[in-house]
Biopython code that builds the backbone (N, CA, C, O; Angstrom):
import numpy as np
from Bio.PDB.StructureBuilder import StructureBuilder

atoms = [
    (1, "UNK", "N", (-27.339, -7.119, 14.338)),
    (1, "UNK", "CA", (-26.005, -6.551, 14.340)),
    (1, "UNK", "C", (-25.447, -6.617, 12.911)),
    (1, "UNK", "O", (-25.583, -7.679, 12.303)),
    (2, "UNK", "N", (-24.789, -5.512, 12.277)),
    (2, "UNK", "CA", (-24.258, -5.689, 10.968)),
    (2, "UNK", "C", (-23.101, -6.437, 10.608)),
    (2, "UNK", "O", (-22.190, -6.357, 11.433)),
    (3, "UNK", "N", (-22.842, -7.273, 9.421)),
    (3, "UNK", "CA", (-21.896, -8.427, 9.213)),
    (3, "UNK", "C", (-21.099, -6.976, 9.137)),
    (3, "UNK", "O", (-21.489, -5.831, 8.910)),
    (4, "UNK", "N", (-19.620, -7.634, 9.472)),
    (4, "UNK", "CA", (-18.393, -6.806, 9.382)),
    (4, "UNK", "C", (-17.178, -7.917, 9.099)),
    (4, "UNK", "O", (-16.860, -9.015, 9.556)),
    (5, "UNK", "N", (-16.701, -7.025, 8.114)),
    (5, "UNK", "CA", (-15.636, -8.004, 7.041)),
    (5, "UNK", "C", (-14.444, -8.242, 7.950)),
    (5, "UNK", "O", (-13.859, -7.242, 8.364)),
    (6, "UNK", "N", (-14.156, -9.044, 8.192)),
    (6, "UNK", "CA", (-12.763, -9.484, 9.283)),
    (6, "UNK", "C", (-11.711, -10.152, 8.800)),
    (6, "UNK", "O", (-10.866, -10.438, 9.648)),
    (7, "UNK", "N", (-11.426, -10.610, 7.311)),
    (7, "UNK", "CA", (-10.989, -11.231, 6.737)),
    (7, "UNK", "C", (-9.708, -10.432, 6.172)),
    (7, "UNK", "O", (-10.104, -9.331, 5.789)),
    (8, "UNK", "N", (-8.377, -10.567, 5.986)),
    (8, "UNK", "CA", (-7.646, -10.312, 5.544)),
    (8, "UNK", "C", (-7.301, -9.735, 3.867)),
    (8, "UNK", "O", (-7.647, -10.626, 3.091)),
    (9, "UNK", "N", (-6.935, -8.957, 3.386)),
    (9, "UNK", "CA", (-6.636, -8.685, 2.283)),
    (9, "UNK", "C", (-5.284, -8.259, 2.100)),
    (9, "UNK", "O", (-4.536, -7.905, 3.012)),
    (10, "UNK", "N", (-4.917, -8.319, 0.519)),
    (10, "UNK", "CA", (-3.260, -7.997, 0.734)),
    (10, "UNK", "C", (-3.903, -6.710, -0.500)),
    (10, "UNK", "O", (-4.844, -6.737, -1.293)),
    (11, "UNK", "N", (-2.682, -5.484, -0.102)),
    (11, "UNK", "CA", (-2.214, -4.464, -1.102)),
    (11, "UNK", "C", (-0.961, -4.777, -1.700)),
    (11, "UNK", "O", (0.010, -5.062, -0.999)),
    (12, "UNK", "N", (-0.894, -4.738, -3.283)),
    (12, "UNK", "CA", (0.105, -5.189, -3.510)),
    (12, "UNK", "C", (0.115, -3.795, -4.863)),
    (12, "UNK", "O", (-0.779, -3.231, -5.494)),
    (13, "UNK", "N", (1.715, -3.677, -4.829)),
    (13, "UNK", "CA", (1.951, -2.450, -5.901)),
    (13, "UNK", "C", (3.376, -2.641, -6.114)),
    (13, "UNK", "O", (4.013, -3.638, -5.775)),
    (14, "UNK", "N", (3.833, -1.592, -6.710)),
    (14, "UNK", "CA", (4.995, -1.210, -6.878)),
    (14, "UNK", "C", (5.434, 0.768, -7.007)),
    (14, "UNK", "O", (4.782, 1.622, -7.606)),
    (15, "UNK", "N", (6.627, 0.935, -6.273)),
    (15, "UNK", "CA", (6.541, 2.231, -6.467)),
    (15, "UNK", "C", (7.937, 2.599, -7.552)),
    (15, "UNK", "O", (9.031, 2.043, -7.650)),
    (16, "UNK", "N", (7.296, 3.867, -8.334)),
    (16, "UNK", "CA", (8.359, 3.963, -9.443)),
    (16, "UNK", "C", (9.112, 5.398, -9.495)),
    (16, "UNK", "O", (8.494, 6.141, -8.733)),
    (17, "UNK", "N", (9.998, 5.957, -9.978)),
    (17, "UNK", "CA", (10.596, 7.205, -10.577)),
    (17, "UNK", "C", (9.456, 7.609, -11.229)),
    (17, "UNK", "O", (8.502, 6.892, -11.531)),
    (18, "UNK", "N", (9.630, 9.132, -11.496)),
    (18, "UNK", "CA", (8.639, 10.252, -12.369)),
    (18, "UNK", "C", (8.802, 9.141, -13.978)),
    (18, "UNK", "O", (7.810, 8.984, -14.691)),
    (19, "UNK", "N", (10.119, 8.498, -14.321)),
    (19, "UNK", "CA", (10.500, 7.699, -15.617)),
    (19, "UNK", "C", (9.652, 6.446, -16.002)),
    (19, "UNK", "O", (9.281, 6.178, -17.145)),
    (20, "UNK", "N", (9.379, 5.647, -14.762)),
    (20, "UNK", "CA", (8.923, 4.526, -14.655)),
    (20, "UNK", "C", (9.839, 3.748, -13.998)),
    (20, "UNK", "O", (9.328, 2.642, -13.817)),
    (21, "UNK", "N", (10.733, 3.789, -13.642)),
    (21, "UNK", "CA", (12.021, 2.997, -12.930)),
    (21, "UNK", "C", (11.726, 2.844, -11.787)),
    (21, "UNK", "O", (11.304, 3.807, -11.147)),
    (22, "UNK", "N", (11.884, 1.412, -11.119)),
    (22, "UNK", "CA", (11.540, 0.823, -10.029)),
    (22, "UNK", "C", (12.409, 1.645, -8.383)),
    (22, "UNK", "O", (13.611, 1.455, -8.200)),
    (23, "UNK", "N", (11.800, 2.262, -7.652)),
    (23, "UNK", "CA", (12.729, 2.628, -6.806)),
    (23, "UNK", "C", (12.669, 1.473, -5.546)),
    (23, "UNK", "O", (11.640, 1.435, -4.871)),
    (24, "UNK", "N", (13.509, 0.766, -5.316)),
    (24, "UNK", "CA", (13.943, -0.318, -3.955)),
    (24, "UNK", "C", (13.787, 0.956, -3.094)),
    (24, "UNK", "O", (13.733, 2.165, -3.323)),
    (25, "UNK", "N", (13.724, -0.067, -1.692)),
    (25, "UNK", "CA", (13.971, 0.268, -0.159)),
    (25, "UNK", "C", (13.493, 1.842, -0.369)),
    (25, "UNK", "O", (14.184, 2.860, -0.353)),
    (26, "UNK", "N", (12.037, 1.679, -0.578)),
    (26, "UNK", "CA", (11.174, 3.033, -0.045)),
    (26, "UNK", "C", (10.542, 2.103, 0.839)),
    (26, "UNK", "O", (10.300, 0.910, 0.656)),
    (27, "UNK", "N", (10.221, 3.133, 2.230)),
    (27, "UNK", "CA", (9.497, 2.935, 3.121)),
    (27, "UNK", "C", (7.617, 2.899, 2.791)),
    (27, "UNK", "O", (7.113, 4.020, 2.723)),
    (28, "UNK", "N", (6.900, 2.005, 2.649)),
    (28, "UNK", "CA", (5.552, 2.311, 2.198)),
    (28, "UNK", "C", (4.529, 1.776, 3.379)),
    (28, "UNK", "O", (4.862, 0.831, 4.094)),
    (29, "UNK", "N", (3.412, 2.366, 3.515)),
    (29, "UNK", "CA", (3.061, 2.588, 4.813)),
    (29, "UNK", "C", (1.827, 3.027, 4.816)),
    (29, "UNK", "O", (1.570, 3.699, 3.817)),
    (30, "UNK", "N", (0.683, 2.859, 5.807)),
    (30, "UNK", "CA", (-0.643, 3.493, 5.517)),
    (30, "UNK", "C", (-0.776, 4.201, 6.142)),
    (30, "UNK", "O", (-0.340, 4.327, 7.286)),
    (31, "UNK", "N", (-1.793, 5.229, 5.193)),
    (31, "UNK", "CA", (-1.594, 6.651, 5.964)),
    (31, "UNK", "C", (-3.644, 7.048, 6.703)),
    (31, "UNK", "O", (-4.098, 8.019, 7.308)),
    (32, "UNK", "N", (-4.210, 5.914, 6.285)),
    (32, "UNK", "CA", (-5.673, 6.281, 6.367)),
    (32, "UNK", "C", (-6.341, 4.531, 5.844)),
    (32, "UNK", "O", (-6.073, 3.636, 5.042)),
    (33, "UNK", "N", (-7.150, 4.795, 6.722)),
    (33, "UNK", "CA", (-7.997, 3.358, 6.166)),
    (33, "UNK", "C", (-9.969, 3.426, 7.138)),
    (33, "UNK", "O", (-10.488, 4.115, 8.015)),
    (34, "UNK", "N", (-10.360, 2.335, 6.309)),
    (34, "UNK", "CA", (-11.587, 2.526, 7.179)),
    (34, "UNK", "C", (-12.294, 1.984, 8.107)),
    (34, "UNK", "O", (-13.498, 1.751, 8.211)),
    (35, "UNK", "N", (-10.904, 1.714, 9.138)),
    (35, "UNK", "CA", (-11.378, 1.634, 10.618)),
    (35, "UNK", "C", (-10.099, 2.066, 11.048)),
    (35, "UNK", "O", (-9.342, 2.396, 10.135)),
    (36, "UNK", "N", (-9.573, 2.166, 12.449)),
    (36, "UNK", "CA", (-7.866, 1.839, 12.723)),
    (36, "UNK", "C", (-7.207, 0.838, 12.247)),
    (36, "UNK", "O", (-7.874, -0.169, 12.009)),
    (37, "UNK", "N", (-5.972, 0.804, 12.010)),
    (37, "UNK", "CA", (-4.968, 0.141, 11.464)),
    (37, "UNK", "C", (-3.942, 0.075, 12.060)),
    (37, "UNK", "O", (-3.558, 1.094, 12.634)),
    (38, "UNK", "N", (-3.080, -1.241, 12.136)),
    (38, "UNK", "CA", (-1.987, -1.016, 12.958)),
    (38, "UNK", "C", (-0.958, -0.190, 12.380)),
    (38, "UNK", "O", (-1.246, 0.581, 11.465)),
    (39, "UNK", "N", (0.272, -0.284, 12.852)),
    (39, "UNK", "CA", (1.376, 0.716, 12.361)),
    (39, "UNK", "C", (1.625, -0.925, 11.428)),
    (39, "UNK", "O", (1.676, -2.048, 11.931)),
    (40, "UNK", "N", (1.752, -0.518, 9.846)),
    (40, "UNK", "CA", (2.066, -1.866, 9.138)),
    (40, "UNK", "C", (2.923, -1.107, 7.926)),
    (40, "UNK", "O", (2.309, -0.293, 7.236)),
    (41, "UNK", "N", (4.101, -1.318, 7.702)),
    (41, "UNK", "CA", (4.634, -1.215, 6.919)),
    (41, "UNK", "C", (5.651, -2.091, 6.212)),
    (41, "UNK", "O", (5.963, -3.107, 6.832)),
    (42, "UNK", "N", (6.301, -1.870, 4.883)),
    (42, "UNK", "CA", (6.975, -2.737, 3.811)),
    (42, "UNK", "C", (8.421, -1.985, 3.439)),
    (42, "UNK", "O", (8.594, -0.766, 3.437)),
    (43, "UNK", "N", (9.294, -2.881, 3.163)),
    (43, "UNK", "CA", (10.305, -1.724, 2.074)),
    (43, "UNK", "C", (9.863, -2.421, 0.662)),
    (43, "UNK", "O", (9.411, -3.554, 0.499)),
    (44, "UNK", "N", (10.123, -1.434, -0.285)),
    (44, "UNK", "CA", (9.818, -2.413, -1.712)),
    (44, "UNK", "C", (11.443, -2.924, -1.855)),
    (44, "UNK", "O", (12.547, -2.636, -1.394)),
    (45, "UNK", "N", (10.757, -3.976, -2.906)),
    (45, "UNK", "CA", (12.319, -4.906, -3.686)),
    (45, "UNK", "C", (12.630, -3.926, -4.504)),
    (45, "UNK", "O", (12.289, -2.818, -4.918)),
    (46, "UNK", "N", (13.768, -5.150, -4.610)),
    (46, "UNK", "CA", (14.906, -4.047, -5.857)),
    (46, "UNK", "C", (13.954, -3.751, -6.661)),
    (46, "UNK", "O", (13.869, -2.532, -6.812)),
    (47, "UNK", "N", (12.568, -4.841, -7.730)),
    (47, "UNK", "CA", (11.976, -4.174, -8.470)),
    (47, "UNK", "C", (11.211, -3.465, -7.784)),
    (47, "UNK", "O", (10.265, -4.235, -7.620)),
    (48, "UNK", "N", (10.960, -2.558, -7.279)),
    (48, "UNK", "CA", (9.698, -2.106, -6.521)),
    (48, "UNK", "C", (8.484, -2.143, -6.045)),
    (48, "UNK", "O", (7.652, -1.269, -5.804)),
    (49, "UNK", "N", (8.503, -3.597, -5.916)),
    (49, "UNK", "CA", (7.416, -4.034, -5.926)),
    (49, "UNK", "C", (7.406, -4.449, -3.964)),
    (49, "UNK", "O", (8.323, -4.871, -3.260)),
    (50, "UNK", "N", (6.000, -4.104, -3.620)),
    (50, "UNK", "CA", (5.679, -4.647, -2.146)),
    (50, "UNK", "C", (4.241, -5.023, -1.852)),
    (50, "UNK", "O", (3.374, -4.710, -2.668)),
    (51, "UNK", "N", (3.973, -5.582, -0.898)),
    (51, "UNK", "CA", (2.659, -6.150, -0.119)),
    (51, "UNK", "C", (2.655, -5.603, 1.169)),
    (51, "UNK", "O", (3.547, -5.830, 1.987)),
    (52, "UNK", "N", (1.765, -4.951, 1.360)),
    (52, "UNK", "CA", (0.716, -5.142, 2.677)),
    (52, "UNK", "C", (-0.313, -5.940, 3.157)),
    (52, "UNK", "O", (-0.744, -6.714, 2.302)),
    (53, "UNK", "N", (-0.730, -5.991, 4.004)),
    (53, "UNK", "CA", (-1.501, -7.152, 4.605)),
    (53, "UNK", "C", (-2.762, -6.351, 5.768)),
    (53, "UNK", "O", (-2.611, -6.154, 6.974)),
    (54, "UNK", "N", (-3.805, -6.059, 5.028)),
    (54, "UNK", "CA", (-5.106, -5.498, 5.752)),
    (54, "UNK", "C", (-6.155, -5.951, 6.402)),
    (54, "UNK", "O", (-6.731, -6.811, 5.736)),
    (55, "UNK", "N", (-6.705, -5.719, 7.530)),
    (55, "UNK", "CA", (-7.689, -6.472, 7.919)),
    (55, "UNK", "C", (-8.782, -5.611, 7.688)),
    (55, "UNK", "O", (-8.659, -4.448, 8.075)),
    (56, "UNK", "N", (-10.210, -6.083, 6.928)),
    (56, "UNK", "CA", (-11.276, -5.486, 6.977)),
    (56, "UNK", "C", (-11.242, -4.931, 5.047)),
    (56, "UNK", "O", (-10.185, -4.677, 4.470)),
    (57, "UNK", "N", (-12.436, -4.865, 4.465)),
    (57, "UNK", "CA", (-12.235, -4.022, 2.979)),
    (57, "UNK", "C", (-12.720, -2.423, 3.210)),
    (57, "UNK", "O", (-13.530, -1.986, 4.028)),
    (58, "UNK", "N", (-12.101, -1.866, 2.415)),
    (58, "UNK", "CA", (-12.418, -0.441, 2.106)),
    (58, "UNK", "C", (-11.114, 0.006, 1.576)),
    (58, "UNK", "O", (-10.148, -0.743, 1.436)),
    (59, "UNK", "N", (-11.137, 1.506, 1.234)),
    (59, "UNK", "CA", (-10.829, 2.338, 0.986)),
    (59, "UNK", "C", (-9.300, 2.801, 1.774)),
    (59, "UNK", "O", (-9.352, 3.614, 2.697)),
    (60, "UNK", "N", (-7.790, 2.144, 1.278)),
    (60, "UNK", "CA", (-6.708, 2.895, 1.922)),
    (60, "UNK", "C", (-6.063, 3.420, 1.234)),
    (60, "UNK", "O", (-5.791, 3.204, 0.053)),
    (61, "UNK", "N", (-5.676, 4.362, 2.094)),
    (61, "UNK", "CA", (-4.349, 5.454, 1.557)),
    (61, "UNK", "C", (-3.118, 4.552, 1.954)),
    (61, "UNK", "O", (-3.142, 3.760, 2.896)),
    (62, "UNK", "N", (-2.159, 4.743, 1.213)),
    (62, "UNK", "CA", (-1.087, 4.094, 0.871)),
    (62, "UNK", "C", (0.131, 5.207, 0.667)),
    (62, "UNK", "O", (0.193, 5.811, -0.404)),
    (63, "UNK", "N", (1.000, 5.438, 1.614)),
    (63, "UNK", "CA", (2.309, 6.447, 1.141)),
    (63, "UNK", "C", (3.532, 5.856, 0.882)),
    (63, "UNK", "O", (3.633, 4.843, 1.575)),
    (64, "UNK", "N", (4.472, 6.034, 0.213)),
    (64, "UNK", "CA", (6.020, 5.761, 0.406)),
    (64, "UNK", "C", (6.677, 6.938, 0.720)),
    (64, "UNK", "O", (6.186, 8.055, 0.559)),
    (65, "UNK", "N", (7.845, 6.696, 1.193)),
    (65, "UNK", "CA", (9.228, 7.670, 1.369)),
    (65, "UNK", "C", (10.251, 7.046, 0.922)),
    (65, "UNK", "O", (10.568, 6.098, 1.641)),
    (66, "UNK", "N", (11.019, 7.232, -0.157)),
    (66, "UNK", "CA", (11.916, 6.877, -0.649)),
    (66, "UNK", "C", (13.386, 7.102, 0.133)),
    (66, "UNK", "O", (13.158, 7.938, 1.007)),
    (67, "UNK", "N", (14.796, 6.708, 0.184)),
    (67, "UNK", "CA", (15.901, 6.990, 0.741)),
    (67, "UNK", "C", (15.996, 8.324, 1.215)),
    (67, "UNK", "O", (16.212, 8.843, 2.310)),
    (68, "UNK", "N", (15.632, 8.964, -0.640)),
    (68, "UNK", "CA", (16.556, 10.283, -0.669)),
    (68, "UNK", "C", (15.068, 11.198, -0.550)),
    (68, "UNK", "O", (14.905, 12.194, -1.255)),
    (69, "UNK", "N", (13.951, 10.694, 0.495)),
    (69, "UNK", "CA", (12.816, 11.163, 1.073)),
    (69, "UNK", "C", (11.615, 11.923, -0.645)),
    (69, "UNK", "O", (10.476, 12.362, -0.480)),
    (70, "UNK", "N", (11.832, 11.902, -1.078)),
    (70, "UNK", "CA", (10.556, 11.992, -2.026)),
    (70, "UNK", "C", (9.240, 11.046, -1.926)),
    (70, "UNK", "O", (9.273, 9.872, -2.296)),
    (71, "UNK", "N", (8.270, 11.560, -1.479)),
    (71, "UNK", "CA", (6.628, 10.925, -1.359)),
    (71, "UNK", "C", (5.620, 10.411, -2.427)),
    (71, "UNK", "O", (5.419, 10.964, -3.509)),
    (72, "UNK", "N", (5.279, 9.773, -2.175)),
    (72, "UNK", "CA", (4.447, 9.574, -3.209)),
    (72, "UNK", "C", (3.165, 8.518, -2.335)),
    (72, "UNK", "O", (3.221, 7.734, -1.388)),
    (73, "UNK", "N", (2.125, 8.984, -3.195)),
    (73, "UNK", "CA", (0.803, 8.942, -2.270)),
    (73, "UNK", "C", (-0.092, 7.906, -3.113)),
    (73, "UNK", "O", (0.376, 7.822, -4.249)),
    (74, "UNK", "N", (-1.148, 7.142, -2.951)),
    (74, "UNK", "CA", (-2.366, 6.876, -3.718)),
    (74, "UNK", "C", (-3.319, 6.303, -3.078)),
    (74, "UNK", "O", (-2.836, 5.933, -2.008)),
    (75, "UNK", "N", (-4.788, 5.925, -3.156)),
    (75, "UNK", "CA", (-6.107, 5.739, -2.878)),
    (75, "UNK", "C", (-6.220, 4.235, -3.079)),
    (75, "UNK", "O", (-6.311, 4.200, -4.306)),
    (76, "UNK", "N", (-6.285, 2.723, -2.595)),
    (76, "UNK", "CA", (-6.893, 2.053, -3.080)),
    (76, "UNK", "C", (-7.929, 1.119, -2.199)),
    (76, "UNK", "O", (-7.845, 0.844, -1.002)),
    (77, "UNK", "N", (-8.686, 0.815, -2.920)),
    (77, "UNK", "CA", (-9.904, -0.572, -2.199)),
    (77, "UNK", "C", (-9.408, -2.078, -1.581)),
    (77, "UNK", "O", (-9.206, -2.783, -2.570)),
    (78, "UNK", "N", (-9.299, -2.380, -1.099)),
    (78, "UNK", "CA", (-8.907, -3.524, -0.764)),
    (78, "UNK", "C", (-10.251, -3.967, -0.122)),
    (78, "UNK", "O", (-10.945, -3.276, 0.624)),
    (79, "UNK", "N", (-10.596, -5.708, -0.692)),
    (79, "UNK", "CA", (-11.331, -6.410, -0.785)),
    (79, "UNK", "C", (-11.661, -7.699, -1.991)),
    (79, "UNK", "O", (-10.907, -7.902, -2.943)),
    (80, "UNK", "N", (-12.471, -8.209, -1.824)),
    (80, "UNK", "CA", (-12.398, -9.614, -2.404)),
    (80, "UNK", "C", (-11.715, -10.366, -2.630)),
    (80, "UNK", "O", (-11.016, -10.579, -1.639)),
    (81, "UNK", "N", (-11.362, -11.216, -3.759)),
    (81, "UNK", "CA", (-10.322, -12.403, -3.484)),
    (81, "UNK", "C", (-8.626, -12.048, -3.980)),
    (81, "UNK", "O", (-7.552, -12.562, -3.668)),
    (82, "UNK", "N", (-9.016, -10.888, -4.918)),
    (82, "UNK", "CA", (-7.934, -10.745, -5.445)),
    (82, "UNK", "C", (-6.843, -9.481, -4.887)),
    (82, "UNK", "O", (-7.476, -8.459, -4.621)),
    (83, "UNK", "N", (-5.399, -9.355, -4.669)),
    (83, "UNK", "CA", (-5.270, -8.506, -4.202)),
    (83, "UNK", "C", (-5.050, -6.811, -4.700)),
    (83, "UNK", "O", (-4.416, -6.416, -5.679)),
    (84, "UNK", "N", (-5.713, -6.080, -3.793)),
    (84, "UNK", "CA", (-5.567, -4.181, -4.587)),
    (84, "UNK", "C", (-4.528, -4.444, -4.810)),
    (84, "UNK", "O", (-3.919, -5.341, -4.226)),
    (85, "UNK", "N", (-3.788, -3.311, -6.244)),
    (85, "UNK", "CA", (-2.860, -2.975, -7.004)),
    (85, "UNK", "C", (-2.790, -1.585, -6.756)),
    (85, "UNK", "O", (-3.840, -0.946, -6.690)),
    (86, "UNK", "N", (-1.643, -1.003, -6.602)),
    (86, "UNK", "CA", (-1.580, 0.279, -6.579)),
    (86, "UNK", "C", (-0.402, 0.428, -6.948)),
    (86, "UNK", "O", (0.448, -0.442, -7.140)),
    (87, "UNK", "N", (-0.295, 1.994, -7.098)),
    (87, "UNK", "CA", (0.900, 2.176, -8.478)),
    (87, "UNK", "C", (1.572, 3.803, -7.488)),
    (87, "UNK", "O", (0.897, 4.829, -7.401)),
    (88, "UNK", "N", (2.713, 3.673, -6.984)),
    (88, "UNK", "CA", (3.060, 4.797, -5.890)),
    (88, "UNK", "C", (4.111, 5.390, -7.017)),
    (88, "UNK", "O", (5.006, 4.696, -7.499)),
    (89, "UNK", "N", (3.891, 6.699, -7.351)),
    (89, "UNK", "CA", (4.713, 7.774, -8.630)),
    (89, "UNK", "C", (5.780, 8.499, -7.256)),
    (89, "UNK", "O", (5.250, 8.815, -6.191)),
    (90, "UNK", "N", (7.007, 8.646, -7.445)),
    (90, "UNK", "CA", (7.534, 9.794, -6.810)),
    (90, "UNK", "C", (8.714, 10.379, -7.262)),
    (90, "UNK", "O", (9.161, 11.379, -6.701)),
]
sb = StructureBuilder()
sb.init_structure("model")
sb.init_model(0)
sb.init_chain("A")
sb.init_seg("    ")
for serial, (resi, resn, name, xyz) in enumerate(atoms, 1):
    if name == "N":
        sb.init_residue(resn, " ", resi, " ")
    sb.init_atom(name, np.array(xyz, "f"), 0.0, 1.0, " ", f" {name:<3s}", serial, name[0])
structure = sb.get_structure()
């Protein structure tokens, strides 16, 4: 039977303005991963910064929606000890 990763990982990022400016209280949320996933979502802090919390490594999509609804999307790996970084533009 093949080992299968069961172990927890965190996504950790921050989402920003087209400027670089931290946008708070966007909704961020996964939109794809590689198995099912629960419904798991974050608001970011005032700096924009948030964590998710994944079970299994691979490959997730990661979205926000900001207040005033602008999206912003990105791709990351989650696995090993340290946690994915991802960087959400909107």
């Amino acid at each position: 039977m093949p080992h299968s990763d069961r172990s927890t990982h965190l996504i950790t990022g921050i989402v920003e303005d087209a400027t670089g400016r931290p946008v708070p209280d966007a909704s961020v949320y996964l939109t794809a991963g590689p198995e099912p996933y629960p419904d798991i979502a974050a608001l970011s802090a005032a700096d924009g910064s948030f964590t998710l919390s994944v079970r299994g490594a691979g490959a997730y999509t990661v979205q926000c929606r900001t207040p005033d609804d602008r999206i912003g999307e990105a791709t990351v790996t989650a696995g090993g000890d340290s946690p994915a970084r991802v960087r959400l533009r909107v």
